[in-house]
N, C-alpha and C positions, 0 to 999 in steps of 0.2 A: 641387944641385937648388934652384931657385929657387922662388918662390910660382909664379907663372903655370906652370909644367913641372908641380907638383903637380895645379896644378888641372885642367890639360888632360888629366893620367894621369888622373884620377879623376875629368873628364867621361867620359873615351873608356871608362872600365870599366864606369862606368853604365848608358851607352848598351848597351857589348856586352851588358852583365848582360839589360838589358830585354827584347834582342832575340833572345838565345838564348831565356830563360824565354815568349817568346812564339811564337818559330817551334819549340819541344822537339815539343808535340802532331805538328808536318809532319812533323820530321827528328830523331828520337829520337837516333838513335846520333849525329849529326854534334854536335848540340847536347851532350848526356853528354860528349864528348871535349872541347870547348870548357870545357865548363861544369870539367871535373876539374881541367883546367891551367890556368884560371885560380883554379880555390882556394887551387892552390902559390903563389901571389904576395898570398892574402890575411891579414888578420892579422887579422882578424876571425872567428869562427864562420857556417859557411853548413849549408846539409843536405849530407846526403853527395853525394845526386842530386837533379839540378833537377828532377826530376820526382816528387819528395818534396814540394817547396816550393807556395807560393802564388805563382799567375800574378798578373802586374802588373794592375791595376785602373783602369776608364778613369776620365778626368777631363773636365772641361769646363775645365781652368783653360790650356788647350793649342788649346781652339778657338775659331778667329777667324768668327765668327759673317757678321761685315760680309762679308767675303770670299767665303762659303758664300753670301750672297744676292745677293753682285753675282756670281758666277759662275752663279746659277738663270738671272739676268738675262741673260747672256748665251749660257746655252745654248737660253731662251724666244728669243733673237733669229736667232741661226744658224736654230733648227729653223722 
């Protein structure tokens, strides 16, 4: 296991982590099963159920602001 294999395991768990903990309220059971066999592979401490834990929390440091006004811009233009 090289650097770059670690780190793309431990982008790609993050991500799943986020996204289970954010869709658990839609899809309870499918999220719980998700959520339990990835604990087997972790070596850290988590809650037992992700719906014990705290949902991820938003940020601004993920939004492209520029972007958000040149697409206003061009839905002002289409309509």
């Amino acid at each position: 296991m090289d650097d770059d294999k670690i780190a793309a395991y431990t982008t790609l768990r993050e991500v799943i982590s986020t996204y289970v903990k954010i869709a658990a309220p839609f899809a309870p059971f499918i999220t719980e099963q998700i959520w339990q066999e990835m604990q087997k592979f972790s070596t850290h401490a988590h809650s037992e159920s992700i719906h014990l834990g705290y949902r991820p929390l938003a940020t601004d440091k993920y939004i492209n602001h520029e972007l958000i006004t040149e697409t206003e811009t061009i839905r002002k233009i289409i309509k």
